[in-house]
C-alpha positions in Angstrom: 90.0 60.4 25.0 89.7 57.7 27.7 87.8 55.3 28.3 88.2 53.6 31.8 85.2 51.3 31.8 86.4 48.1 33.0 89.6 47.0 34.7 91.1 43.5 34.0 90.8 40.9 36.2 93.5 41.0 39.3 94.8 37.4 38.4 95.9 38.1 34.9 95.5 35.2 32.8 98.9 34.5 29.8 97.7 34.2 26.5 97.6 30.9 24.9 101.3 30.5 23.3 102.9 33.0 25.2 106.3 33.8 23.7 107.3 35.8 26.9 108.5 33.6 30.4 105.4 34.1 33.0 107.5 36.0 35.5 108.5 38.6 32.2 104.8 38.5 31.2 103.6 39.5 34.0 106.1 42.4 34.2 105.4 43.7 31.0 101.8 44.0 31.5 101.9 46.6 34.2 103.5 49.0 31.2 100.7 50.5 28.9 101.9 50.6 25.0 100.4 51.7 22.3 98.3 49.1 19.5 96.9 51.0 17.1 97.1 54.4 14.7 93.9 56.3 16.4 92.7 57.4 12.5 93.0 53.6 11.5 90.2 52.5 13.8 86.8 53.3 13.3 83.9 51.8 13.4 85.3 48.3 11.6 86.6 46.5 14.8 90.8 46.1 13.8 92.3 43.1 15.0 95.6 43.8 17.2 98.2 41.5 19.3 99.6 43.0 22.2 102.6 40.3 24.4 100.8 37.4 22.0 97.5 38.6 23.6 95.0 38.8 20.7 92.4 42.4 21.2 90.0 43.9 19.1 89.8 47.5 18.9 86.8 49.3 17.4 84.8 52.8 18.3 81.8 52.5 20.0 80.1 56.1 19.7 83.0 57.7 18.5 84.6 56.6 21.5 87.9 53.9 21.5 86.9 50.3 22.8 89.7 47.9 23.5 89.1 43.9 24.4 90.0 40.3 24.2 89.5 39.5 20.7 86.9 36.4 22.0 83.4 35.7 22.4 82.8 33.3 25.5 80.5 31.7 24.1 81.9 29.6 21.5 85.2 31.6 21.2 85.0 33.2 18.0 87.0 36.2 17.2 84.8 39.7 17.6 87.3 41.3 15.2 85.4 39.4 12.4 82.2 40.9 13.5 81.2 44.3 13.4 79.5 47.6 15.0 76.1 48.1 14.8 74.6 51.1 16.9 77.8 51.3 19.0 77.6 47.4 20.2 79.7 45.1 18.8 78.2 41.8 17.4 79.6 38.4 17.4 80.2 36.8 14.0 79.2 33.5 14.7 75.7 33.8 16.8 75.1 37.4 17.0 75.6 37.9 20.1 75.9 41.8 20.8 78.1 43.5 23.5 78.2 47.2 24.6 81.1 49.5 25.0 81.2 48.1 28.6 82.1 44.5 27.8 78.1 43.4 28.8 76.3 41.1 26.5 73.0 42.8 25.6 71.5 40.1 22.9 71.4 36.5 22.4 69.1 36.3 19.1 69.1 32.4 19.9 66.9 33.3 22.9 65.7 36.6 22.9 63.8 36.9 25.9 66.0 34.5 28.0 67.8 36.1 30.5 71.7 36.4 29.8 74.3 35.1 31.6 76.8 37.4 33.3 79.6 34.8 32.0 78.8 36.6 28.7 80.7 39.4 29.5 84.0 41.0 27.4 86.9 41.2 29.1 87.7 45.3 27.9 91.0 47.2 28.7 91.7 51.2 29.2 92.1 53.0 26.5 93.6 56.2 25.2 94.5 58.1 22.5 97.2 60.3 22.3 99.9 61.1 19.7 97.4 60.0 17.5 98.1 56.5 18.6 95.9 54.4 20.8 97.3 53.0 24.1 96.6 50.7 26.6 97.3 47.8 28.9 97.1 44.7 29.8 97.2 44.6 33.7 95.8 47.4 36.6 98.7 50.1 36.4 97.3 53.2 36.3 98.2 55.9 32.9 101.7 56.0 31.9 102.0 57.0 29.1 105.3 59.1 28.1 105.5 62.6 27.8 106.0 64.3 24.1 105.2 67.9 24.8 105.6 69.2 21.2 102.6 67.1 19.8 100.8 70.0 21.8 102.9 73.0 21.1 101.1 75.1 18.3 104.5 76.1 17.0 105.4 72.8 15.4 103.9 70.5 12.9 102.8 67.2 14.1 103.5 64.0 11.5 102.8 60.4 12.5 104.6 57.8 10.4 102.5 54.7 9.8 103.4 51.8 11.9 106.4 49.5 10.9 106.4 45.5 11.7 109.8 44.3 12.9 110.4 40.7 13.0 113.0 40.9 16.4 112.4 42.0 20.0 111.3 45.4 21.2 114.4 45.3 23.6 117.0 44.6 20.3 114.8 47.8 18.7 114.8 50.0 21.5 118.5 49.7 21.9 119.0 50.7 18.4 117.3 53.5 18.2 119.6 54.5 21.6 122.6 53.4 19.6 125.1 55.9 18.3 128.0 54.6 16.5 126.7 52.8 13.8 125.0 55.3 12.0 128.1 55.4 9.9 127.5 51.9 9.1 123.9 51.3 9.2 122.3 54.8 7.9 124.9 55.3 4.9 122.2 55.7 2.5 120.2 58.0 4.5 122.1 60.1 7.2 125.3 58.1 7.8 128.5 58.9 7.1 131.8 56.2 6.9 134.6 59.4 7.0 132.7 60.6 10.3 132.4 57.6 12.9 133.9 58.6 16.1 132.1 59.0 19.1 132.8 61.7 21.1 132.3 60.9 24.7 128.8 61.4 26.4 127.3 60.9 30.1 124.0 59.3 30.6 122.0 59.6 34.2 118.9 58.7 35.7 115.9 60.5 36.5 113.4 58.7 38.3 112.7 55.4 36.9 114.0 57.6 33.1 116.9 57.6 31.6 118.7 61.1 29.9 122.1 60.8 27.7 123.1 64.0 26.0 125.4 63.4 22.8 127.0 66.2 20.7 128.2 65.3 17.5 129.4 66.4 14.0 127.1 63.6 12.3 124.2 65.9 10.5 120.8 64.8 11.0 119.6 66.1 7.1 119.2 63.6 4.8 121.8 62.4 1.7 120.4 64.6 -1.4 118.8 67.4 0.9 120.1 71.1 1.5 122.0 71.3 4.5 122.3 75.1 6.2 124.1 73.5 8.9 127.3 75.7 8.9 130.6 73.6 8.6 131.8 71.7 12.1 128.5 72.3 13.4 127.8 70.3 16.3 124.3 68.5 16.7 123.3 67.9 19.9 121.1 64.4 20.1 119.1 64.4 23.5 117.8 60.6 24.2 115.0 60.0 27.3 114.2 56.5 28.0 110.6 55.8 28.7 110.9 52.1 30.3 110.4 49.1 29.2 110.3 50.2 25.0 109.4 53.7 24.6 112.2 56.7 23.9 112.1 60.4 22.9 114.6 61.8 20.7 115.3 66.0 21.0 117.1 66.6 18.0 118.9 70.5 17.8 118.8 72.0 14.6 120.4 75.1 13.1 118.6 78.5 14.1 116.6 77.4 17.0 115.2 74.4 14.9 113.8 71.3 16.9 112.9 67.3 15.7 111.2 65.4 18.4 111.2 62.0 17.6 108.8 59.2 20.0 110.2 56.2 19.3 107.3 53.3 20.2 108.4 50.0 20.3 105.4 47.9 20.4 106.1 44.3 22.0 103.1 41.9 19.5 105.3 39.0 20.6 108.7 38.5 22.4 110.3 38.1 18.9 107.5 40.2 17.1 107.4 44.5 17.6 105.5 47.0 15.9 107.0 50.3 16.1 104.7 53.5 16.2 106.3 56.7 15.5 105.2 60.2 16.1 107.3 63.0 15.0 107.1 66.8 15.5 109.2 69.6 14.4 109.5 73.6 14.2 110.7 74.1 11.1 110.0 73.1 7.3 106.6 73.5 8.1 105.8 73.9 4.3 108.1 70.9 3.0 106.0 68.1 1.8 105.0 65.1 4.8 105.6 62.6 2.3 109.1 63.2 2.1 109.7 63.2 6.2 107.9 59.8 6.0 109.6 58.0 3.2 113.1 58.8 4.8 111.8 57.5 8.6 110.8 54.1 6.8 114.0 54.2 4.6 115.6 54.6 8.0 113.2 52.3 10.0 114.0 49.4 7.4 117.7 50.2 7.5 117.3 49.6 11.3 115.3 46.4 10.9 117.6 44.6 8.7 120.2 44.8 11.8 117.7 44.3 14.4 116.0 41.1 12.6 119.7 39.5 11.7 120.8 39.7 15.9 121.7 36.9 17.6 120.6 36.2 20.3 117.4 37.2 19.5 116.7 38.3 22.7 118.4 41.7 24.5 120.7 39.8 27.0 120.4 41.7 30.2 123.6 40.0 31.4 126.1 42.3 31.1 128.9 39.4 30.8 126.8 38.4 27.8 128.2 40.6 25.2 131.0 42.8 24.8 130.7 46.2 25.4 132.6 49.8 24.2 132.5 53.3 25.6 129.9 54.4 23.1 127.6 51.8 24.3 126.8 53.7 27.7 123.1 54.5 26.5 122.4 51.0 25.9 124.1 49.5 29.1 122.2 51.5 31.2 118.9 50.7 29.5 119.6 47.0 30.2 120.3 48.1 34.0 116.8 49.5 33.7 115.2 46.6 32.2 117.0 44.7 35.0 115.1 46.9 37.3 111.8 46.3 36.9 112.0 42.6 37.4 112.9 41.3 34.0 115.1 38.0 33.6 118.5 37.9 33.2 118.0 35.9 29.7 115.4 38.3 28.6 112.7 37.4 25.7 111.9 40.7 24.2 
């Protein structure tokens, strides 16, 4: 579902606070991301922060309505109001606006006209992966490909967002990382007598990036059966979705498949939720639950790294930190991020 009602104005305004350099800012709003679980919004508008910018996203007719989270009037936050009749009405005075940003009521003056300052300013939106996405400046949909949410052959499971207190680039390159399972995952997938890292190649497609990485590390989970026969080698597939967005192909015993879309939301440059949508062709009868206590085991193991970093901030400087062999994945994501226009001290 999309809804492509409005586009932001040209000269994009930072938020108040902005956590980000302009000249970063203004590159990371050309991306779209994704805010919001699609099931969690409903007609209740949900407040949401998107690079410090504060939206409120609500359904409007069954359809997804995205928008600065701020009545012009007297700036009060719509995502204390609510939806009546598909409009959305301002906590404070009332005032009503439609799906399309317009102000339609001003009970103060009812038969006044209204002023076409009163107007929201709304952002695209769509859902997919059960998630809703959007963004912040004019780019046009680009939202990464995750073919086996559609494939009828695998089971679809969304695990519920996560709040990180680090960056989205310090995130993103640990879900790319692969030596410190071993250290990191020990009480879910890890292993400490199996930590080398064979060698691996990574290359670029287009504006993606692609690393291949065969291993003996198992991807089952401490406690669970593993049919995997012994020395069999897992093959890990990573594709980088620029600036914070990553698919995981994970190659299971007897043709079996985890995909894995790894979402790192950027609320602040310091501040990322992580949305996660999973799909798989296989233990289509085992119970959800267990699949998503194991990814938050694993998503917290991750975060206690992630939030501890310093710097903070993903140094794009390659003479900034040292670096190993296993670490190709992540050097060439900071290339990337380099790329696109991104400072050398980077903030998220």
């Amino acid at each position: 579902m999309t809804n492509e009602t409005t586009t932001p104005p040209k000269e994009l305004e930072l938020p108040r606070d902005c956590t980000f350099t302009p000249e970063d800012w203004r590159v990371l709003a050309e991306y779209w991301y994704p805010v919001a679980v699609a099931d969690e919004v409903q007609d209740k508008p949900v407040a949401v922060k998107l690079l410090d910018m504060k939206l409120v996203c609500y359904r409007s007719n069954g359809k997804i309505v995205i928008a600065r989270d701020l009545c012009f009037h007297r700036g009060a936050p719509l995502s204390k109001g609510w939806v009546d009749n598909g409009e959305i009405v301002c906590p404070y005075h009332g005032f009503r606006y439609n799906c399309e940003g317009k102000c339609t009521a001003v009970p103060a003056h009812p038969s006044s006209r209204i002023s076409p300052k009163l107007k929201l300013i709304v952002y695209p939106a769509v859902e997919r992966y059960g998630l809703v996405w959007t963004c912040l400046g004019s780019a046009s949909e680009q939202i990464p490909d995750f073919a086996a949410w559609d494939d009828p052959d695998y089971i679809n499971i969304l695990i519920p967002s996560f709040d990180i207190a680090g960056s989205a680039g310090r995130q993103m390159e640990g879900f790319l990382d692969v030596s410190h399972f071993a250290y990191v995952h020990t009480a879910t997938f890890g292993d400490r007598n199996n930590t080398e890292v064979p060698q691996y190649k990574v290359r670029r497609e287009g504006d993606q990036l692609v690393a291949e990485y065969w291993s003996t590390v198992s991807n089952y989970g401490k406690g669970q059966d593993n049919p995997a026969p012994e020395g069999f080698e897992w093959l890990r597939e990573f594709r980088v979705f620029p600036p914070f967005a990553a698919s995981l192909q994970v190659y299971f015993p007897d043709e079996g498949r985890l995909n894995i879309l790894n979402c790192a939301s950027p609320v602040s440059a310091r501040y990322t939720r992580l949305f996660c949508p999973i799909s798989r062709n296989f233990d289509k009868n085992a119970p959800v639950e267990d699949t998503i206590n194991f990814n938050l085991q694993v998503f917290q193991e991750d975060a206690e790294m992630v939030e501890a970093q310093t710097p903070e901030d993903l140094p794009l400087d390659l003479q900034a930190e040292a670096h190993i062999p296993a670490d190709r994945t992540s050097i060439a994501y900071r290339q990337v991020l380099t790329s696109l226009g991104l400072g050398q001290s980077y903030t998220s």
